[in-house]
N, C-alpha and C positions, 0 to 999 in steps of 0.2 A: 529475933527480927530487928530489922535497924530503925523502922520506924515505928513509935506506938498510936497507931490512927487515931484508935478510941481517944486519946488521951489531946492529941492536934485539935479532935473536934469537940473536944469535951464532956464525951458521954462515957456512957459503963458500957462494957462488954456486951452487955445484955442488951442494948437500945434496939430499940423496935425502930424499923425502916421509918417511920413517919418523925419520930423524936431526932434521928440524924438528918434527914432532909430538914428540920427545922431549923439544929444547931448550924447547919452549913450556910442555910440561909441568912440566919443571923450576923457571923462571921463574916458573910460574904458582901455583907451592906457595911460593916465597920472596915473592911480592909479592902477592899475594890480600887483600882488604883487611879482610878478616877475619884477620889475621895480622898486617898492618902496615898500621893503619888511617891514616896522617898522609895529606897533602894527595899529598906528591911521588911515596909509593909508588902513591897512585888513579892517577897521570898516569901512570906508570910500568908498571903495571898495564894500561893501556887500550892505551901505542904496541908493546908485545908482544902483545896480543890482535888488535890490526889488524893488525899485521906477520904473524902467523900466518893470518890469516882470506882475506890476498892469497898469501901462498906456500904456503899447505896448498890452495887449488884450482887447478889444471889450469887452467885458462883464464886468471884471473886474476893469475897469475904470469909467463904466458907473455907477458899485455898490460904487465905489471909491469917484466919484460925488456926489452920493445920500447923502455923509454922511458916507458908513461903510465902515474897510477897509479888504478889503479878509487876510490879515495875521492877524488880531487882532482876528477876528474870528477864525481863526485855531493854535492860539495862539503862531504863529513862530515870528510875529513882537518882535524886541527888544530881543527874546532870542538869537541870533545867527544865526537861521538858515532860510535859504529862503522858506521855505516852499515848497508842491509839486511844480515836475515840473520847477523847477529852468532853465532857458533858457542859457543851455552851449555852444547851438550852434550859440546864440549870440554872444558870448566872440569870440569862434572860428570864426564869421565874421568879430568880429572887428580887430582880430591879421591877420588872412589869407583868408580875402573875403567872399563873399557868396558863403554857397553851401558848405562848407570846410565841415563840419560835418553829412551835408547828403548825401547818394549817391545814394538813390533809389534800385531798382532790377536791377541784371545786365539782358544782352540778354543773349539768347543761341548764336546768330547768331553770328559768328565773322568772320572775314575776311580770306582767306584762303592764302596758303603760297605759292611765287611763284615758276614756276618749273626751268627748264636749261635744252635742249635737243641738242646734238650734233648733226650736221649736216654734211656728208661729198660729196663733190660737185666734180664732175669732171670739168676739164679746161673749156671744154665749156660752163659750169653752171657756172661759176664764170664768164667767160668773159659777158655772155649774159643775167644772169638772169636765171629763172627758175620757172615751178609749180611742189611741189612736195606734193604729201599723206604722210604725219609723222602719223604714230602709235603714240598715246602717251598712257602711263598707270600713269592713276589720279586717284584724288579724284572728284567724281559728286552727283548731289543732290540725294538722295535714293527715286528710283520712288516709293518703297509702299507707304515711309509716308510725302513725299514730304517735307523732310527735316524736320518736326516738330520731331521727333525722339519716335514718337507714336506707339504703336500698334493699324491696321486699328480700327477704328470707335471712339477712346480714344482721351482723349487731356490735354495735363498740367492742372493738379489740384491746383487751390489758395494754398501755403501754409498754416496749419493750425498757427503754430509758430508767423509769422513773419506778417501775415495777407496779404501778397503779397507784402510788402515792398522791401522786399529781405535784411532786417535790423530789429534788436532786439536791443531795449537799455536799460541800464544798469544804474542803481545806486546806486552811493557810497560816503561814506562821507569823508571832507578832511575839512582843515580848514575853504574854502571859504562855506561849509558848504555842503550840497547834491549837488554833481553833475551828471548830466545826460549826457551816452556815448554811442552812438552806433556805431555797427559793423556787420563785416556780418551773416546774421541768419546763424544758425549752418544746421537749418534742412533741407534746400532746396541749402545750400551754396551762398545762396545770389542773385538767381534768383527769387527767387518772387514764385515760382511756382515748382512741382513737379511731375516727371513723374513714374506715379506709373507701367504703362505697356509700357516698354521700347520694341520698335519694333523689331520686331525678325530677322528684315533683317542687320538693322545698328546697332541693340544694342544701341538703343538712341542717335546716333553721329546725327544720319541726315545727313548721306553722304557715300557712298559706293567706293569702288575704282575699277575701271575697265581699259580696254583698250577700245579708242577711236579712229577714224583716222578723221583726217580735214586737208584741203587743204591750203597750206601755198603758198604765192608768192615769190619769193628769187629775189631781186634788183639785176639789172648787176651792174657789178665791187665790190662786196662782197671779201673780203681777207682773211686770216687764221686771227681768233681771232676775227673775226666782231661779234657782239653779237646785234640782231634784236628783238626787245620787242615788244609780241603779247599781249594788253591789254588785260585782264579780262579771257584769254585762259589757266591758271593758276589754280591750285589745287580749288575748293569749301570748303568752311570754316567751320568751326564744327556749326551745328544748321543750316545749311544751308546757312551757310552766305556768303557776296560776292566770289565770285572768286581772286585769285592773276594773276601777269600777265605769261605769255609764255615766255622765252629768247631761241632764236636760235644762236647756236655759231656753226660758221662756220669755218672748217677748210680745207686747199687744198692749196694754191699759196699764194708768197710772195710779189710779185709786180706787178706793171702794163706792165712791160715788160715780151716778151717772150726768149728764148734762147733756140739756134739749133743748133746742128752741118752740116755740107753737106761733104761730101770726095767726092772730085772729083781725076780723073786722073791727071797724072803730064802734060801730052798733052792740059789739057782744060786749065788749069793753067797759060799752057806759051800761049798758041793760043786765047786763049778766048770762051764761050761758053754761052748758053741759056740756063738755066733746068727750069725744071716745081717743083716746090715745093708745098708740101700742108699747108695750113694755115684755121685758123678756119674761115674765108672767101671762102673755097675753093681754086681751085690751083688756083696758081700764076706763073707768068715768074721772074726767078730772073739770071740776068746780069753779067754773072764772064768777067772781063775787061783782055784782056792779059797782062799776068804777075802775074798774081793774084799768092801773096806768102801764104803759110799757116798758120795759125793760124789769119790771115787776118778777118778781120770783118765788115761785109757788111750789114746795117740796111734797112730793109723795114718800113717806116713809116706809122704811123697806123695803122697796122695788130698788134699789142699787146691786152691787157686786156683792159673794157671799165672802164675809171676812175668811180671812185663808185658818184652818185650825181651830175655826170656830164657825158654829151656827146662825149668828146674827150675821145682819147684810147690812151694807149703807143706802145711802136715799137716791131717787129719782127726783133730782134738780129741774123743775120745767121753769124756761126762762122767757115769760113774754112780751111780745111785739105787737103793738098793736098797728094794724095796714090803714093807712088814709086813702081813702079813692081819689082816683087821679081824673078820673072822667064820670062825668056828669050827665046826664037827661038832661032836659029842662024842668022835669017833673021833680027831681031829687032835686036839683039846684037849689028850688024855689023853696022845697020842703026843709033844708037848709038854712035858708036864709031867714025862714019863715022861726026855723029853731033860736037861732041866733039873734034874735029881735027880742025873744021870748026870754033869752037868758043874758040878757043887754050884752052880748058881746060882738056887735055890731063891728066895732071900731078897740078892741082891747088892746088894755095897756102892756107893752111889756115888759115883764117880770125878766131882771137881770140877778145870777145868783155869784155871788164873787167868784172870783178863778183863783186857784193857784198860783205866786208869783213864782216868777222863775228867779233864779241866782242873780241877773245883773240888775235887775226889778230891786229887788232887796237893799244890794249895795248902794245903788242910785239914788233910795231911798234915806238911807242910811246919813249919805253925805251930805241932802238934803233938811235932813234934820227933822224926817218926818216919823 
């Protein structure tokens, strides 16, 4: 034999196919000619990629053994070039893993994209939760052809090109000598397969768009901006493929507290009084204490929103006003006046309470020397 492979790649006779794809590999990262570009490593470089390309196949190793060697016969050994079939996408696993150079047929099926649906909740839906029917308008799997993108009784045809790879390779010569590249078949785009009678519902998508309604749960204590993720409730993917997921974004209230106003008379205010007020509990008694000044602020505790993921609620904030009557009898006037005597405020002084200065207040002051 003119060449001793075993011996180029550095194993025993006896190496087991996984011990030689490693030695090649090894080799193949030290002498690559993008690494050690001179003349001797190119030559160097090619008699380990031949040695590999006769002892990495089964057949040709076993003709190798016999005594003859498959390139002497086809008279590549020693010219140059590696003869058919040169294994590129060995090199390609020795620089970037297996698998790097082949990729197979893709799917039709892919994943579909997910949606966003606004949601808009009144107070009590937000404090307590909710069921509600959402319309949505999606994409679903096309009931004629059940997602294959067929017309009824048809079904993807093997490509003729490609032989259902979903890949065609290529070869061209370069210094390392023939190289073999594939890429994605031109004729079928690299699915493997072709659909000659595209369904007349989807036009080959495999997925139709309609409107749907389904029944959604809304958790109490939800806020403006909460965004709730409905797995797999989400558009259908081209070829029928999975679903993406649902997001509900809810919009309505800012906190767990509520806020109210009450106007009561200036009479309940000084005397005191009981009212009934409504709350999303239902009415309630709420306690004006006499005296009660206005803008005054009087909390009822937990009667607010239910914290979101938790049991506890915030408060019912009541904020009050007290009304001064604007029109008089003669009989109230008097009874007025008569109070007013009684509590010397006849003629009262008034009470100024300082302001806030403003920025040019300050400065003024300042340069003042005050």
């Amino acid at each position: 034999m003119a060449n001793d492979y075993y011996a180029t790649l550095g194993v025993s006779r006896d190496a087991s196919p996984e011990e030689i794809k490693k030695a090649y590999r090894r080799l193949a990262r030290e002498l690559h000619p993008d690494v050690n570009p001179d003349a001797r490593t190119q030559e160097r470089f090619k008699e380990i990629t031949q040695a590999y390309e006769v002892l990495s196949d089964t057949e040709k190793r076993q003709m190798y053994d016999l005594g003859a060697d498959p390139f002497a016969r086809a008279g590549a050994a020693g010219a140059g070039g590696f003869g058919a079939g040169f294994p590129f996408s060995d090199i390609m696993d020795a620089f970037f893993g297996a698998g790097a150079a082949s990729r197979g047929p893709r799917s039709r099926a892919r994943r579909g994209r997910n949606a966003t649906v606004r949601v808009e909740l009144d107070l009590a839906e937000c404090a307590f939760g909710a069921t509600r029917d959402l319309a949505v308008d999606t994409a679903v799997v096309c009931p004629t052809c059940s997602g294959e993108g067929t017309a009824p009784g048809t079904h993807p045809e093997t490509c003729d090109v490609c032989g259902g790879r979903g890949e065609v390779s290529h070869v061209t010569r370069s210094f390392l000598g023939q190289v073999m590249t594939s890429r994605p078949c031109p004729a079928c785009g690299g699915f493997g397969s072709i659909i000659r009678r595209p369904c007349p519902e989807c036009d080959g998508d495999g997925r139709v768009r309609t409107r749907r309604t389904m029944k959604v749960r809304i958790p109490a204590g939800v806020e403006d901006g909460t965004h709730i993720q409905l797995a797999g409730e989400g558009e259908v993917g081209p070829g029928g493929g999975p679903p993406g997921d649902l997001f509900l974004e809810i919009f309505q209230r800012q906190a767990d507290d509520l806020h109210c106003t009450v106007t009561i008379p200036m009479t309940a205010a000084a005397l005191g009084a009981a009212l009934s007020v409504e709350t999303l509990d239902g009415t309630r008694e709420l306690d004006i204490r006499p005296g009660t000044q206005s803008g005054q602020v009087i909390p009822m505790y937990g009667l607010g929103v239910r914290h979101l993921n938790s049991s506890g609620r915030g408060d019912l904030i009541i904020h009050v006003t007290v009304e001064t009557p604007t029109k008089l009898d003669d009989e109230q006037e008097a009874l007025l006046k008569q109070l007013a005597k009684l509590r010397v405020e006849e003629t009262p002084p008034g009470k100024f309470a300082p302001g806030q200065q403003g920025l040019f207040s300050r400065l003024r002051d300042a340069f003042n020397g005050r």
